[in-house]
N, C-alpha and C positions, 0 to 999 in steps of 0.2 A: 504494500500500500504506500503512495506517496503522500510528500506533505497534503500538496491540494486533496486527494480525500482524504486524511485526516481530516482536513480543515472543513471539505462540506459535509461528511458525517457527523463531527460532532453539532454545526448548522444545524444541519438539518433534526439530530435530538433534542436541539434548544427550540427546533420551531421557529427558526428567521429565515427572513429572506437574507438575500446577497445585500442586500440595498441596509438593513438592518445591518448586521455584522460588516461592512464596509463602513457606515458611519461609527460605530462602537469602535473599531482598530483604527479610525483616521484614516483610512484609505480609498479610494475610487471603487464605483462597482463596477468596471470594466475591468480592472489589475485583479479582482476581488476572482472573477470571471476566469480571467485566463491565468490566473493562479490555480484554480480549483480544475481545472481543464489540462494543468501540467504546459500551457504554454509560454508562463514566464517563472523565475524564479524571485525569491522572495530574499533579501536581505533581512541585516538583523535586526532594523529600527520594527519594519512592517512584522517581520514574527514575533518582536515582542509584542506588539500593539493585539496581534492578533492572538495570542496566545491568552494575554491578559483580558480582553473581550470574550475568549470561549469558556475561560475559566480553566485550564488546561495547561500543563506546564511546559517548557518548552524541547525538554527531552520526548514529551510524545508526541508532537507536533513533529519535529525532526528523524525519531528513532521509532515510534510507535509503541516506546514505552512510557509506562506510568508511576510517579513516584508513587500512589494513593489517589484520593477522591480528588474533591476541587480544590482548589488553593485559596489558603487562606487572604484577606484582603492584605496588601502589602502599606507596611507601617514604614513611611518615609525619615529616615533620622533626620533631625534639626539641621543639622550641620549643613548636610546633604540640601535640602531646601534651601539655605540660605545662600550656598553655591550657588544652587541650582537659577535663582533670580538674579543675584549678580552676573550669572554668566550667559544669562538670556536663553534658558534652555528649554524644552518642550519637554511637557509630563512626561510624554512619550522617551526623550532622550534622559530625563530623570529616571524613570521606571529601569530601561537600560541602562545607566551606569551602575544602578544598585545592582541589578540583577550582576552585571559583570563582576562585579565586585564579590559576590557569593559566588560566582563560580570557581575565581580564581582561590580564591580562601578554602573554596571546599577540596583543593588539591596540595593544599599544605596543612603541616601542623598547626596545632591551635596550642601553643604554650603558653599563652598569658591570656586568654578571653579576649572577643571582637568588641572594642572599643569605636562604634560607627560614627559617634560624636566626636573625639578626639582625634579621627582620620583624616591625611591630607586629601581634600574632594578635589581640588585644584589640581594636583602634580598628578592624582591617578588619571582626570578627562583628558590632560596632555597629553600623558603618554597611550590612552587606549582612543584616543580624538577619532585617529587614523582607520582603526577597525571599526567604526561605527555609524560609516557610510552605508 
């Protein structure tokens, strides 16, 4: 199974149209379309948008695995937010740097507990800016 049916099954279990789930991820319902048809591919801003709209994590949008049920609503740290307007960023690119930020953590140790308000928000969108086209 590919992402796009991933993506219009789970759709279609919520009961939306394309035009519905293309306004919830912030996307076109043409790209929405020919996503779901296999005839474009989707970067990482549009699968988080659209992950986070189906309530679905982004490992099974991608892999067709699942960590569990729906995911929880995501709690934005302060810190994070306070970047995130300074630096003129879209919820969308907000939701994405967090998310990046857990994935990279969840492939390192954890020796002193995740401190998300003490974190540099700044020097991490520098350095991951690039990959988040």
């Amino acid at each position: 199974m590919s992402i796009g049916d991933r993506i219009r099954t789970r759709r279609n279990e919520l009961g939306w149209t394309q035009e519905k789930l293309a306004e919830q991820a912030g996307i076109s319902t043409s790209f929405l379309s020919e996503l779901e048809t296999g005839k474009r591919s989707v970067g990482a801003a549009n699968l988080m948008g659209l992950s986070r709209a189906l309530g679905v994590s982004l490992d099974f949008l991608m892999k067709g695995e699942s960590s569990g049920g729906p995911e929880e609503p995501v709690q934005i740290p302060g810190a994070l937010s306070v970047f995130a307007k300074e630096a003129g960023l879209s919820f969308a690119q907000t939701l994405m740097l967090l998310e990046m930020r857990s994935q990279i953590k969840a492939y390192r140790s954890n020796d002193g507990g995740d401190n998300l308000e003490a974190f540099d928000w700044k020097r991490f969108y520098e350095a991951v800016n690039p990959f988040m086209k």
